[in-house]
C-alpha positions in Angstrom: 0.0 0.0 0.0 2.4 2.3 1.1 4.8 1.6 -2.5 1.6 2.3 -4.3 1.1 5.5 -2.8 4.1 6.9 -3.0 4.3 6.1 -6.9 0.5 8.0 -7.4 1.4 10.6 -5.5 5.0 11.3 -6.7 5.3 9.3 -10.3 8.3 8.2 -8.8 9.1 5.0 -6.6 10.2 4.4 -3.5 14.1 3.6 -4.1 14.1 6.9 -6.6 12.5 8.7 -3.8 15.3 7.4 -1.4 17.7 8.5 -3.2 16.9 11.9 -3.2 17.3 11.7 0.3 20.3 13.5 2.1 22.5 10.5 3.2 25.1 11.5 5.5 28.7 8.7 5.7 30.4 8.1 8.7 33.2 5.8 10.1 32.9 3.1 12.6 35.6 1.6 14.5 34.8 -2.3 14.6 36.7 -4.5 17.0 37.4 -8.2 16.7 37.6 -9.0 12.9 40.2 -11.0 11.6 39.6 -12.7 8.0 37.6 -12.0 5.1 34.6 -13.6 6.4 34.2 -11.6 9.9 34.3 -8.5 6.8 31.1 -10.1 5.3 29.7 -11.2 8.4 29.9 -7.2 9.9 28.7 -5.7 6.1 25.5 -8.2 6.4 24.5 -7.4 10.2 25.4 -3.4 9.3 23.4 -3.4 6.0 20.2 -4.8 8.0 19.9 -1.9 10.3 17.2 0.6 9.8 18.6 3.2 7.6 21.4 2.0 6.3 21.6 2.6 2.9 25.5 0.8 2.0 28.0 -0.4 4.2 31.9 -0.9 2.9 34.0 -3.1 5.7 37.5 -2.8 6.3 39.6 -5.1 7.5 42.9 -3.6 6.8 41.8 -0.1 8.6 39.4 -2.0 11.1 36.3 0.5 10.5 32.8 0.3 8.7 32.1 2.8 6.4 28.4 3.4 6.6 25.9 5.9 4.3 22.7 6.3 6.1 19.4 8.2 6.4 19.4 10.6 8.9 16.5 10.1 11.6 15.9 6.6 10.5 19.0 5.4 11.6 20.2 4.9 15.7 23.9 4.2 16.7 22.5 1.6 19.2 21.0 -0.4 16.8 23.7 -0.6 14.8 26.2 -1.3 18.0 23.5 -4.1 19.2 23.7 -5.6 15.8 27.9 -5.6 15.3 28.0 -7.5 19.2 25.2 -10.2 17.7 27.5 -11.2 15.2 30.5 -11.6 17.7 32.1 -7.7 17.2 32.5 -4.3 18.7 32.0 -1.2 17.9 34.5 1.0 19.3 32.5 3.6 21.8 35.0 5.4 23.2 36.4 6.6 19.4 32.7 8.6 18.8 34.0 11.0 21.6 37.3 11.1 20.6 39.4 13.3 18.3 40.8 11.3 15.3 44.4 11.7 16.8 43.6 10.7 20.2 41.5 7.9 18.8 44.8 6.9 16.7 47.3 7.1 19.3 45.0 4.8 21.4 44.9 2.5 19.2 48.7 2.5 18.3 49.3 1.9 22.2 46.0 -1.4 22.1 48.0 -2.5 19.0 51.7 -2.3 20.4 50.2 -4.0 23.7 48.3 -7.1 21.5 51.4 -7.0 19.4 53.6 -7.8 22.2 50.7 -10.4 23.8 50.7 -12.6 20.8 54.4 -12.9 20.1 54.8 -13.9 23.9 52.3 -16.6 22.9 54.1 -17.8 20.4 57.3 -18.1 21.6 55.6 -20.1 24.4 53.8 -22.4 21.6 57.9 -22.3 20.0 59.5 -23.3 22.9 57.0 -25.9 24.0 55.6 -27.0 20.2 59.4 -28.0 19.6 60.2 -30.9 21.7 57.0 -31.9 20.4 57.8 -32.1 17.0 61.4 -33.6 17.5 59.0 -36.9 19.4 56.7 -37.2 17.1 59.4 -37.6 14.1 61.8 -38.7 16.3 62.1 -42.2 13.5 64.4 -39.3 11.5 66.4 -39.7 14.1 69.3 -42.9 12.8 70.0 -43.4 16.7 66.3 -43.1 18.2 64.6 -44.8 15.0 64.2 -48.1 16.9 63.2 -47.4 20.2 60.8 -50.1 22.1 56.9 -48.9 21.3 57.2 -48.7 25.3 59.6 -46.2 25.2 57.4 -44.0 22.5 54.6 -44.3 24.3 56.2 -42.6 27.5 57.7 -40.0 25.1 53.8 -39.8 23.5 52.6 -39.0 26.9 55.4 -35.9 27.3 54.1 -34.4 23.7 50.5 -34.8 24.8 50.8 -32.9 28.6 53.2 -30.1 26.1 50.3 -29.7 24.1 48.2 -28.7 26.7 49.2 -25.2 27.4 49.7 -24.6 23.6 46.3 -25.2 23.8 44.8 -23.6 26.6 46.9 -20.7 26.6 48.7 -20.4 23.2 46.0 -20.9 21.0 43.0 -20.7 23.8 41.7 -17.6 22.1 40.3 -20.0 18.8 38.5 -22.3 21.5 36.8 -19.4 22.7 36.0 -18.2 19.7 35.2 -21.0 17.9 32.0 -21.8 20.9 31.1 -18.7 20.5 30.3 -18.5 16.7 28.4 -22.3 17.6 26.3 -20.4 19.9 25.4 -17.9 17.1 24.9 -20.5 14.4 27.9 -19.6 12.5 31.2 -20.9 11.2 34.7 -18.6 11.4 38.2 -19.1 11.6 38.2 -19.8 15.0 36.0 -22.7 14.1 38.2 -24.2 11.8 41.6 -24.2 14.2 39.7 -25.2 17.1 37.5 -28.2 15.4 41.2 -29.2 13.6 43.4 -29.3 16.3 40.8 -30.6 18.6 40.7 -33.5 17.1 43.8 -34.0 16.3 44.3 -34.0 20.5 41.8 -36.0 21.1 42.7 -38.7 18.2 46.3 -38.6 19.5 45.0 -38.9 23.1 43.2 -41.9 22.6 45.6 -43.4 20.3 47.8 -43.3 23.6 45.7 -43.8 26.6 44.0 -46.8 24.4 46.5 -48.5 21.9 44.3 -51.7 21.6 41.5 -49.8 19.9 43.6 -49.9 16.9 45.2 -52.3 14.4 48.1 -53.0 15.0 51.4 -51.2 14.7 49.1 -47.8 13.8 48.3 -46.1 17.4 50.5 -43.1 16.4 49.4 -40.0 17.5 49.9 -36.5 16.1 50.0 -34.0 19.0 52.7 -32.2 16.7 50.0 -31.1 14.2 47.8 -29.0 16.9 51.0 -27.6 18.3 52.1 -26.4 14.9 49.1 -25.1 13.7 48.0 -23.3 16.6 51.7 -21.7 17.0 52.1 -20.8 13.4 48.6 -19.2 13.6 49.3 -17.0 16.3 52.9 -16.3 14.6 50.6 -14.8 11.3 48.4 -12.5 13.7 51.8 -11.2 15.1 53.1 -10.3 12.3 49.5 -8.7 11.2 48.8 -6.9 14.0 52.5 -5.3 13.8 51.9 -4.4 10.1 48.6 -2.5 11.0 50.5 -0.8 13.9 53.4 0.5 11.6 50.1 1.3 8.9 48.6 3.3 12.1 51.8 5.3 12.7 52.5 5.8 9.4 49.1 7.5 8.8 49.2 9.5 12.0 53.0 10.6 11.2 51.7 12.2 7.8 48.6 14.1 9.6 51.0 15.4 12.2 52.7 17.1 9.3 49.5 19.3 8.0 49.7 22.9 8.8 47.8 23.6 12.3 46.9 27.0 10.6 46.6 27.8 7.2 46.3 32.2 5.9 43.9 33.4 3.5 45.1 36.0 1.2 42.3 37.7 -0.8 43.0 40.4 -3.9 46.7 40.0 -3.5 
């Protein structure tokens, strides 16, 4: 009824009418994304808000670009709406200056920065040892040790697993549960469900050898401890790269003239 209306009364429709709406654009700090698919996942809960006419996601400078109607759109929706699909929407940068809001983040990203490499030099030092036992057979002098013997050695690679685990690469767990809760599949989902099992398949394969034919109860903690460590090793490196991106950016607006002269007629 109302479409009909709107075309008798104005000969035009309703999207043509839209469009001759002021939209105003605005940038929106989003917290928590970290692949391709939390990009898609933020544009698709954005676009559905009331007033929201497009959306653009970055992941690079962690912000949503939104156009909207003004009136028809509220902040809070679209805050409630980034948190129910597992993000944030940075608050405290709305009542900031960009500089301030830049600087804060340089200091969150030099503090994550520093978080995740002490993760995965812990996941290093511990994933190590547990590489060396699981292809220990390399080795000319261990290749014939008594299946006794490697199944000792199996139970040292499983309790260094743990922590890489629970600590090192908890954050995927976490993660990974919380996007089941929602109904939906991430990144998180796919470390967690692959490393999980690897555990537990290894953890059997020691705890209960007579489960399996024989000669082929070998486990694979290595693969969980690699992953996981390697993982973490890549969001180092990225959360560096968007720091020295940060600087780099704010470093060129602290160049810009802090007051600029008018001359008029000469």
């Amino acid at each position: 009824v109302n479409d009909e209306t709107t075309v008798q009364n104005t000969g035009r429709s309703p999207k043509a009418a839209a469009r001759e709406l002021e939209l105003l654009i605005q940038e929106f700090p989003i917290l928590g994304m970290t692949c391709a698919a939390c990009v898609r996942r933020v544009e698709s809960a954005v676009t559905a808000v009331t007033g929201v006419s497009k959306v653009e996601v970055s992941l690079a400078t962690e912000t949503a670009r939104v156009e909207y109607v003004p009136g028809a759109f509220d902040f809070d929706v679209l805050s409630r709406a980034v948190v129910a699909a597992g993000y944030e929407v940075d608050a405290i940068a709305e009542t900031e200056e960009l500089e301030e809001t830049l600087r804060r983040r340089d200091k969150e990203r030099e503090s994550e920065t520093a978080g995740l490499f002490r993760r995965f030099w812990l996941g290093a030092a511990l994933g190590f040892p547990v590489v060396v036992i699981g292809h220990v057979h390399w080795i000319p002098a261990l290749s014939d040790l008594p299946a006794e013997v490697m199944r000792s050695w199996w139970v040292v690679s499983g309790v260094l697993t743990v922590p890489i685990m629970v600590y090192v690469g908890g954050q995927f767990f976490s993660g990974g549960w919380s996007a089941f809760l929602r109904h939906d599949a991430n990144m998180d989902t796919l470390v967690s469900l692959g490393t999980g099992a690897a555990w537990l398949y290894s953890t059997v394969a020691v705890a209960f050898p007579a489960l399996f034919p024989e000669g082929t109860a070998h486990p694979f903690y290595e693969a969980p401890a690699v992953v996981i460590t390697l993982v973490i090793l890549g969001q180092a490196l990225e959360a560096r790269a968007k720091g020295r991106t940060s600087q780099a950016v704010r470093g060129l607006m602290d160049l810009r003239p802090l007051v600029a002269r008018v001359m008029r007629d000469g």
